[in-house]
PyMOL CGO cylinders between C-alpha atoms (Angstrom):
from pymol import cmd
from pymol.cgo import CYLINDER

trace = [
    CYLINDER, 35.29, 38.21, 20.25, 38.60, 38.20, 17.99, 0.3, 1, 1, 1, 1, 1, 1,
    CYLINDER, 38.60, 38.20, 17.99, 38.73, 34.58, 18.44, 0.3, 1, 1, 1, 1, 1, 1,
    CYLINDER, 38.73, 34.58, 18.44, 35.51, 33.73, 17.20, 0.3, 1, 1, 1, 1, 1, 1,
    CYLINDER, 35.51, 33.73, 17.20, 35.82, 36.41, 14.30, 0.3, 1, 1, 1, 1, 1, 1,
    CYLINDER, 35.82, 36.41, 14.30, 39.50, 34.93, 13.21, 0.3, 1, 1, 1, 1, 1, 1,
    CYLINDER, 39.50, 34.93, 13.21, 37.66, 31.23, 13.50, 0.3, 1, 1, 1, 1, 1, 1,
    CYLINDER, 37.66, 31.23, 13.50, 34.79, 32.33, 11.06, 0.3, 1, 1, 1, 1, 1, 1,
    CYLINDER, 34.79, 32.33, 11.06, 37.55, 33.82, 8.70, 0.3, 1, 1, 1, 1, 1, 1,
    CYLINDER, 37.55, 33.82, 8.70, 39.20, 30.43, 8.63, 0.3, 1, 1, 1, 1, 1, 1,
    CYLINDER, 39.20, 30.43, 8.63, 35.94, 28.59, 8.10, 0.3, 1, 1, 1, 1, 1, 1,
    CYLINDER, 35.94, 28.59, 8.10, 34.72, 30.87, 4.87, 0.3, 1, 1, 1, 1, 1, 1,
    CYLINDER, 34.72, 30.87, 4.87, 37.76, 32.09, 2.41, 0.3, 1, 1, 1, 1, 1, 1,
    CYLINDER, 37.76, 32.09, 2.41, 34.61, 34.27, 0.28, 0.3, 1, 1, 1, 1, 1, 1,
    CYLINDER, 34.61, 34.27, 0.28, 33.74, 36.64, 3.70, 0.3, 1, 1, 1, 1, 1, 1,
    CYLINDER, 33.74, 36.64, 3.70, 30.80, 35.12, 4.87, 0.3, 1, 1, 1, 1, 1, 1,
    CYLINDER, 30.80, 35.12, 4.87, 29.48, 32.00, 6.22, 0.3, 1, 1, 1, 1, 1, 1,
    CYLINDER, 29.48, 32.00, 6.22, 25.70, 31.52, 5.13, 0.3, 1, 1, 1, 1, 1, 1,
    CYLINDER, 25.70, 31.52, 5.13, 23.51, 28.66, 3.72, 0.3, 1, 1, 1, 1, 1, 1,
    CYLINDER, 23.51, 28.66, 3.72, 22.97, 30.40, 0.41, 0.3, 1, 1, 1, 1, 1, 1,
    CYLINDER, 22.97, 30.40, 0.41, 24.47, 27.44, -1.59, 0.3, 1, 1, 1, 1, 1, 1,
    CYLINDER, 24.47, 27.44, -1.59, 22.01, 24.78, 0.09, 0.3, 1, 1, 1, 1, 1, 1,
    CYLINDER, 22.01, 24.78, 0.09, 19.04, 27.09, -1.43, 0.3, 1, 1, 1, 1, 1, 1,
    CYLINDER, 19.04, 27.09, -1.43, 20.27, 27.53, -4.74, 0.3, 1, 1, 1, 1, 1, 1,
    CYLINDER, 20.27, 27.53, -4.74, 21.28, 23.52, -5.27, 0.3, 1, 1, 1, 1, 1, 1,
    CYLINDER, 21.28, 23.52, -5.27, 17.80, 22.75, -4.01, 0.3, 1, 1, 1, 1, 1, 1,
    CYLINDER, 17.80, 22.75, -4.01, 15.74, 25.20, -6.53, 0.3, 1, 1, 1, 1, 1, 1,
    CYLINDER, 15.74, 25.20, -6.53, 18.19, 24.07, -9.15, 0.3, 1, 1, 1, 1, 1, 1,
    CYLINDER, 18.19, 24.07, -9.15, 17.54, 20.41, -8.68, 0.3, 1, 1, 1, 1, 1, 1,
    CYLINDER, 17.54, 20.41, -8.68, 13.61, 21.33, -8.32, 0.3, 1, 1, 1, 1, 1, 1,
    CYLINDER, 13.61, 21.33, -8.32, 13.67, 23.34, -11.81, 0.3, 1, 1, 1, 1, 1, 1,
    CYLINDER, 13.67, 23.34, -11.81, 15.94, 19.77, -12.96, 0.3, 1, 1, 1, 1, 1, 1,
    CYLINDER, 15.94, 19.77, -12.96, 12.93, 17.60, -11.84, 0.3, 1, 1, 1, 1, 1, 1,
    CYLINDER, 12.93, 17.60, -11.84, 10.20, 19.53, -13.29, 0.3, 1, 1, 1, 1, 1, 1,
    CYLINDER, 10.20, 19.53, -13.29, 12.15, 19.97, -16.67, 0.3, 1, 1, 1, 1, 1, 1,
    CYLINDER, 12.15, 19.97, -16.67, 12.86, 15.85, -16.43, 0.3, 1, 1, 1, 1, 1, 1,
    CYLINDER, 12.86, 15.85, -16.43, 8.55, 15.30, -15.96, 0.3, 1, 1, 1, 1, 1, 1,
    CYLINDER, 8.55, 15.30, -15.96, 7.54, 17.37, -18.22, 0.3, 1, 1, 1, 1, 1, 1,
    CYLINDER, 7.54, 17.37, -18.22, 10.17, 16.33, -21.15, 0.3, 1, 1, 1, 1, 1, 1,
    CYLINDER, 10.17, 16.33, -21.15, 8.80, 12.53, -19.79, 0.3, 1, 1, 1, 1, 1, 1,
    CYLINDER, 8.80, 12.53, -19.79, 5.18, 13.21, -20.40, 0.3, 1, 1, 1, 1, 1, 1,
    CYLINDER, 5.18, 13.21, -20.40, 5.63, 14.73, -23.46, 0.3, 1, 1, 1, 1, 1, 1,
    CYLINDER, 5.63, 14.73, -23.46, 7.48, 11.68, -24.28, 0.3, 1, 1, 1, 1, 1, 1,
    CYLINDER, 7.48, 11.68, -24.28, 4.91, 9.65, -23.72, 0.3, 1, 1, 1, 1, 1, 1,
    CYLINDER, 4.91, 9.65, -23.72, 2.02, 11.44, -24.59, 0.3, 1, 1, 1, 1, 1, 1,
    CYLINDER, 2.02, 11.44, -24.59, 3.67, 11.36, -28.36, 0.3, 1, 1, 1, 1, 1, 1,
    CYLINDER, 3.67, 11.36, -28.36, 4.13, 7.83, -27.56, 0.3, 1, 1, 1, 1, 1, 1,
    CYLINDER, 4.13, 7.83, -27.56, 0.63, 7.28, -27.09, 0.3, 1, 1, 1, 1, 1, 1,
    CYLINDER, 0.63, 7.28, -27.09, -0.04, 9.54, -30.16, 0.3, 1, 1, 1, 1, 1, 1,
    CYLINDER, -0.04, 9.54, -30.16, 1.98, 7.66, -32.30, 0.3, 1, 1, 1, 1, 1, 1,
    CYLINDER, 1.98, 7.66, -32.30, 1.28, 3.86, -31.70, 0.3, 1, 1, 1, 1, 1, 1,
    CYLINDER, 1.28, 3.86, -31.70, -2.09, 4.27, -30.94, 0.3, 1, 1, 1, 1, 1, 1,
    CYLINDER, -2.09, 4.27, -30.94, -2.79, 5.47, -34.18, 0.3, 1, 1, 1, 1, 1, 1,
    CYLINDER, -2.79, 5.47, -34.18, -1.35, 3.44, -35.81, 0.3, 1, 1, 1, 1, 1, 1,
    CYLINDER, -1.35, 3.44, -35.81, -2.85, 0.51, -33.79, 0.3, 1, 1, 1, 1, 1, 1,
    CYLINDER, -2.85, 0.51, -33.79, -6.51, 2.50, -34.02, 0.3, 1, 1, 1, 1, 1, 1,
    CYLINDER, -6.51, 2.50, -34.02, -5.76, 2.78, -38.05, 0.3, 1, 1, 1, 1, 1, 1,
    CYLINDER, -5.76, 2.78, -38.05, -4.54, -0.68, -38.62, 0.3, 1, 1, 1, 1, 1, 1,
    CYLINDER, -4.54, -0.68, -38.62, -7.09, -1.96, -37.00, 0.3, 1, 1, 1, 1, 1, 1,
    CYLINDER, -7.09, -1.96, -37.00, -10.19, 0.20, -39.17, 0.3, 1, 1, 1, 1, 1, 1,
    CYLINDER, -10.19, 0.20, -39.17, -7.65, -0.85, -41.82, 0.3, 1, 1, 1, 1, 1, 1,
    CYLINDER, -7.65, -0.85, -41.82, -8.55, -4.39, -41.52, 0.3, 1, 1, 1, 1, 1, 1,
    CYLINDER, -8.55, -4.39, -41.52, -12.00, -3.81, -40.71, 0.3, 1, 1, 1, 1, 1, 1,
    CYLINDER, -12.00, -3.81, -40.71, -12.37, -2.26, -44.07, 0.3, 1, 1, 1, 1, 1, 1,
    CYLINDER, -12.37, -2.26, -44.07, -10.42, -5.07, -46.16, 0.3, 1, 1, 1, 1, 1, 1,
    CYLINDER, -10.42, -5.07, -46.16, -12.59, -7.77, -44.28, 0.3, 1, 1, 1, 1, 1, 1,
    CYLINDER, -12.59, -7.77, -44.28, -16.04, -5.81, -44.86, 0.3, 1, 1, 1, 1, 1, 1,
    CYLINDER, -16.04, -5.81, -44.86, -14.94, -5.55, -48.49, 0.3, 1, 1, 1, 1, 1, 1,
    CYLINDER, -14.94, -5.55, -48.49, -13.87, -9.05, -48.86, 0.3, 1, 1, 1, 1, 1, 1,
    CYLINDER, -13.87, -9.05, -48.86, -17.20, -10.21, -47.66, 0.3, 1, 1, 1, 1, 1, 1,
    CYLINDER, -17.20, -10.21, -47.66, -18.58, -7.80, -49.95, 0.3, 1, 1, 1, 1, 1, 1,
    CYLINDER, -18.58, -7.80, -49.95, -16.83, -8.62, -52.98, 0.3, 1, 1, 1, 1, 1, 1,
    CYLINDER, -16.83, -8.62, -52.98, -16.56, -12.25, -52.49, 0.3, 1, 1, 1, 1, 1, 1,
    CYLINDER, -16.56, -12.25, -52.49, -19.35, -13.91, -50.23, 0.3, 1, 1, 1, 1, 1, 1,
    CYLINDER, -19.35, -13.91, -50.23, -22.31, -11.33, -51.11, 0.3, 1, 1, 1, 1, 1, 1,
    CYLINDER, -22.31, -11.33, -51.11, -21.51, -11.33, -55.02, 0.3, 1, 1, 1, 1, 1, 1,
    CYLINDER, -21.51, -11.33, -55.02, -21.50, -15.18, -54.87, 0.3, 1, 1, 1, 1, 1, 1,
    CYLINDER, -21.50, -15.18, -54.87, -24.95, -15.87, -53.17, 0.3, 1, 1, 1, 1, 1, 1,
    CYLINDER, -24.95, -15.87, -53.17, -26.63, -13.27, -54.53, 0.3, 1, 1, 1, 1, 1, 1,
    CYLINDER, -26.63, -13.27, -54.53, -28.91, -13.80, -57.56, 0.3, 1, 1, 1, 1, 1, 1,
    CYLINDER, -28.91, -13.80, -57.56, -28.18, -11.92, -60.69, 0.3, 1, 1, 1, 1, 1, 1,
    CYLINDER, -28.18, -11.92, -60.69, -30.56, -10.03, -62.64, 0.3, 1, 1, 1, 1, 1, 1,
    CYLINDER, -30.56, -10.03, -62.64, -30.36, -12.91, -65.52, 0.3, 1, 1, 1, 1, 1, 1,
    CYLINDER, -30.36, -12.91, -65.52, -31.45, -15.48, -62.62, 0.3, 1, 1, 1, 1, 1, 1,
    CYLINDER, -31.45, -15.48, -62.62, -34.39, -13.24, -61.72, 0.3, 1, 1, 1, 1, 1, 1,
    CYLINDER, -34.39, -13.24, -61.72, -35.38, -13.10, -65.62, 0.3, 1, 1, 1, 1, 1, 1,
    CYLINDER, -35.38, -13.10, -65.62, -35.24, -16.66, -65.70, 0.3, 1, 1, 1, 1, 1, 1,
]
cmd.load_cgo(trace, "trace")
């Protein structure tokens, strides 16, 4: 019995022997992960945010300039003007 007590002293310098540490790294590297997925999705969902609006508004952007263009160039051009009508 003295033996095995004087062998666990040797072992553990803090008084005990237990797997305390193993526990604690684990939740720590847990709470790491879950910190590290959500900073990554928030990442990304700005990501998203950002250059898909800006895609989704360049896009009605040039929408706009072509439906004016046709507008103000092909639709004024063919189109007869009150002093044609007259005539």
């Amino acid at each position: 019995m003295e033996r095995e007590f004087q062998e666990r002293e040797k072992k553990c310098l803090v008084g005990h022997d237990s797997e305390d540490g193993i526990v604690i790294i684990m939740v720590l590297v847990a709470i790491a992960v879950v910190v590290a997925v959500i900073c990554f999705l928030i990442y990304v969902s700005v990501y998203i945010i950002l250059y898909g609006g800006g895609i989704l508004g360049g896009f009605f952007s040039i929408r706009n300039y072509l439906i004016s263009l046709k507008h103000n160039i092909w639709d004024s051009n063919f189109r007869k003007t009150a002093l044609e009508n007259a005539a």
